[in-house]
C-alpha positions in Angstrom: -54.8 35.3 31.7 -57.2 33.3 34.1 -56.3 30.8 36.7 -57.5 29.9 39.6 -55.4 30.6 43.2 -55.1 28.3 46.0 -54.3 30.8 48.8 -52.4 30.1 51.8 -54.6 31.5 55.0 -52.0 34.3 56.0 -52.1 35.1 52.5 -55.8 35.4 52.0 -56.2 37.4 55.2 -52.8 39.8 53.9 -55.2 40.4 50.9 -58.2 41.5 52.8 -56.2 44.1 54.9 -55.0 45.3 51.4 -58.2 45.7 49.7 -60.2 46.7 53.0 -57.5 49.6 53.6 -56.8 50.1 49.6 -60.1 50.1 48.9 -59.4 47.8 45.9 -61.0 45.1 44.4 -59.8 41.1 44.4 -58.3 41.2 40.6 -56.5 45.1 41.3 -55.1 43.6 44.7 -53.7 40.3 43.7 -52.2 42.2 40.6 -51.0 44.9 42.6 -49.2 42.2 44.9 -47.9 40.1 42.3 -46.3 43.0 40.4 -44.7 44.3 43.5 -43.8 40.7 44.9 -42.4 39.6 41.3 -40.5 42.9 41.0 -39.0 42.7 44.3 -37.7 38.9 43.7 -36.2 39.7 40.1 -33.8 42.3 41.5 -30.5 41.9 42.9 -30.7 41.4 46.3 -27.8 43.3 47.9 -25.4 41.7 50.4 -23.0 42.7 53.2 -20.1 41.2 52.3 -18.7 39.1 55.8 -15.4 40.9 57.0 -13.2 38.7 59.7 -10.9 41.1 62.4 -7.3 40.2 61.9 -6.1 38.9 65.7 -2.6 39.9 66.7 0.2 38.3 66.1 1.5 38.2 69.6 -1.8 36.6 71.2 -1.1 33.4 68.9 -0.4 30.6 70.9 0.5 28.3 68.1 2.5 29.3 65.0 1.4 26.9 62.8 -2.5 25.3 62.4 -1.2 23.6 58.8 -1.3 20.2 60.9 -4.8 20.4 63.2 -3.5 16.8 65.3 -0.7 19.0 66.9 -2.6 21.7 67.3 -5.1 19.9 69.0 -2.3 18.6 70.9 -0.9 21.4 71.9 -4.3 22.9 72.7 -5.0 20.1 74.9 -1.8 20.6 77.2 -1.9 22.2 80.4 -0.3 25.8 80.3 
């Protein structure tokens, strides 16, 4: 397939590191890239999933938050 690439600059200069240090040519270095890029982005990616730490019981100054206008009020009181 032919096309014709409108490289970003941090892109292009990416590429010459490549090929400089690779020893490649443009066609083998974009290829190269693209396979590995395209590869990369059609897996999974794999996530932490986000865990909360329970708070004790006793350290609760309010029992119930069902209602948040009392529990601002009761936030909002002087202890």
């Amino acid at each position: 397939m032919r096309t014709t690439l409108t490289l970003d600059p941090d892109v292009a200069a990416l590429l010459d590191q490549v090929r400089e240090k690779e020893g490649l040519g443009l066609k083998e270095a974009v290829n190269e890239g693209l396979r590995y890029g395209l590869l990369a982005m059609t897996r999974p990616r794999e996530s932490t999933p986000f865990r909360t730490k329970p708070w004790p019981d006793a350290a609760l100054r309010i029992d119930n938050v069902d209602n948040v206008w009392k529990v601002l009020e009761e936030l909002e009181q002087p202890e």
